[in-house]
N, C-alpha and C positions, 0 to 999 in steps of 0.2 A: 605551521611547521617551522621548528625551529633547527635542527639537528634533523642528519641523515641518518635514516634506519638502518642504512648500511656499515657504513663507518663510524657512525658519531659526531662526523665533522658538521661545522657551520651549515647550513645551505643560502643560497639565495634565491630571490624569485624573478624570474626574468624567463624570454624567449625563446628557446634552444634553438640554435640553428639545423634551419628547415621546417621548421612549425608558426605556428601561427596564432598560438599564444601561451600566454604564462604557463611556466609550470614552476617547482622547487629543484633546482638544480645543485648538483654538488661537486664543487669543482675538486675535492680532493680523490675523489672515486669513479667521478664522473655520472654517477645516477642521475636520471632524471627519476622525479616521482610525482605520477601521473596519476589525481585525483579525478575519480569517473563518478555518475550519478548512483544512487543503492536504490535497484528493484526492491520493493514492495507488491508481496503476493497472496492474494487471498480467493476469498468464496464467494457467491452467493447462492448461501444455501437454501433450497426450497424443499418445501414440504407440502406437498396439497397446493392450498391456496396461498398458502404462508412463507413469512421471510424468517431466516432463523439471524438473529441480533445480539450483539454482545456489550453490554454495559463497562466500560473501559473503567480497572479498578490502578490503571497505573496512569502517569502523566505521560506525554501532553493529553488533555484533555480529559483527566480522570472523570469517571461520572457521566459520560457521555457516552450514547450509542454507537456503534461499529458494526461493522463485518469483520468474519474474524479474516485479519490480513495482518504480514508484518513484515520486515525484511528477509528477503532468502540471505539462506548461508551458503558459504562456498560447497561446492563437490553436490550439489540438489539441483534437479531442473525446474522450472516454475513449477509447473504442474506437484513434484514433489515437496517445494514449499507452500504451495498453497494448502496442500491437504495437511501436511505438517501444523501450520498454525492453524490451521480448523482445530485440530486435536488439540493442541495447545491451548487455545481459547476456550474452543467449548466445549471440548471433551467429546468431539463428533467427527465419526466417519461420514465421509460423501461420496458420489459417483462423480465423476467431474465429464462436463460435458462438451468443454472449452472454452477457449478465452473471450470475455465479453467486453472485457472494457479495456483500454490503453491510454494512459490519463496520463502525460509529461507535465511536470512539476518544475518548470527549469530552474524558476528561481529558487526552489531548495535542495534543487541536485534529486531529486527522484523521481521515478518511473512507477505508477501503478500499474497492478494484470491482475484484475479481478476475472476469474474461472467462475461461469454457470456451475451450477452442481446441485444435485440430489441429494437430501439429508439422509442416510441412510441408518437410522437406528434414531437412537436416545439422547442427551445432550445433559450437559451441566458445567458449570462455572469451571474453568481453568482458572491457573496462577492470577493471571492478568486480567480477569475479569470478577465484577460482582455479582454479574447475575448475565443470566442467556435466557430467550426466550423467542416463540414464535408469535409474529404479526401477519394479522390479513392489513393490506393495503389504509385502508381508514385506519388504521392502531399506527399507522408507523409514526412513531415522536419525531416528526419532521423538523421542530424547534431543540431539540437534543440531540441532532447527529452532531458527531464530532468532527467529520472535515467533509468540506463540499467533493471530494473524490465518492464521499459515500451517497451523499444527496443524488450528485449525478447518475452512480449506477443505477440505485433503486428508482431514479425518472426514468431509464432508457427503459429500465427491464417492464414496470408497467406499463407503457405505451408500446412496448412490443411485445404483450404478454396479451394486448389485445387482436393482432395480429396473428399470435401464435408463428412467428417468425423471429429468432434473437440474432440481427449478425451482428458483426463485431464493430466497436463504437471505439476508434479511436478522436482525442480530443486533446486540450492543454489548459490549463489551470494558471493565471497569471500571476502574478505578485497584487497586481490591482483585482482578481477574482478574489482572491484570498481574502484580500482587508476590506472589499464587500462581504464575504462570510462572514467572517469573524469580528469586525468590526475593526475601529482604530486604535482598541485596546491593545 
């Protein structure tokens, strides 16, 4: 940030006093402007035995499998965004049954909340996606998920799919998790 949203003027980045770390400060208005992490919220959607998956048609990671999730917008509660990019992605309504997974991302400023939920109708390709489709557990293209946020839920939810017990799994995802995903490319 270079200029104050508010004024226009210069900012700087430095301390404000009483806090305890950076922020962009702008000494002609006085603003501070407080960069916070962006929730990402989605599904997982079930059907029978099945996971409902969406083939990501935009970047990062075009081409690769997802849940449909994505950043909440202001004035929506999670819950209202997660069902929101269901629809978005894949064109589907769910029952939503609550929150299963809480996955911190520090090092890219985000927050996942992946919502259990029931597929509730029919499904097909949104904007953002190539294609949707249902997987029994052996189908799921393990080598084509596109971020280990997703690998993880779909491990929590079959290992307590065998329990028939889901509670809630929160966890954190590191910078060094990550470039074991995805490698050092």
């Amino acid at each position: 940030m270079n200029f104050c949203s508010h004024c226009g003027q210069a900012v700087r980045f430095a301390i404000p006093a009483g806090d305890d770390r950076p922020r962009y400060l702008c000494d002609a208005c006085g603003s501070i402007h407080y960069q916070n992490p962006r929730i990402v919220a989605g599904t997982l959607p079930v059907s029978g035995t099945r996971i409902l998956l969406c083939r990501r048609a935009i970047a990062p990671r075009k081409g690769y499998w997802t849940l449909p999730a994505g950043f909440m917008e202001n004035a929506e509660t999670t819950v209202e965004a997660a069902a929101r990019e269901t629809r978005e992605e894949a064109c589907a309504e769910v029952d939503i049954h609550g929150l299963y997974t809480l996955i911190n991302l520090p090092h890219i400023n985000q927050v996942y909340m992946i919502f259990r939920a029931d597929l509730a109708g029919g499904f097909s390709p949104g904007p953002e996606s190539l294609e949707v489709a249902l997987f029994e557990e052996h189908e799921i293209p393990w080598d084509e998920l596109a971020f280990p946020t997703i690998e993880r839920t779909l491990r929590h939810f079959y290992a307590d799919r065998n329990n028939d017990h889901y509670p809630l799994h929160v966890s954190d995802i590191t910078a060094e998790d990550r470039e074991r995903y995805f490698g050092s490319a």
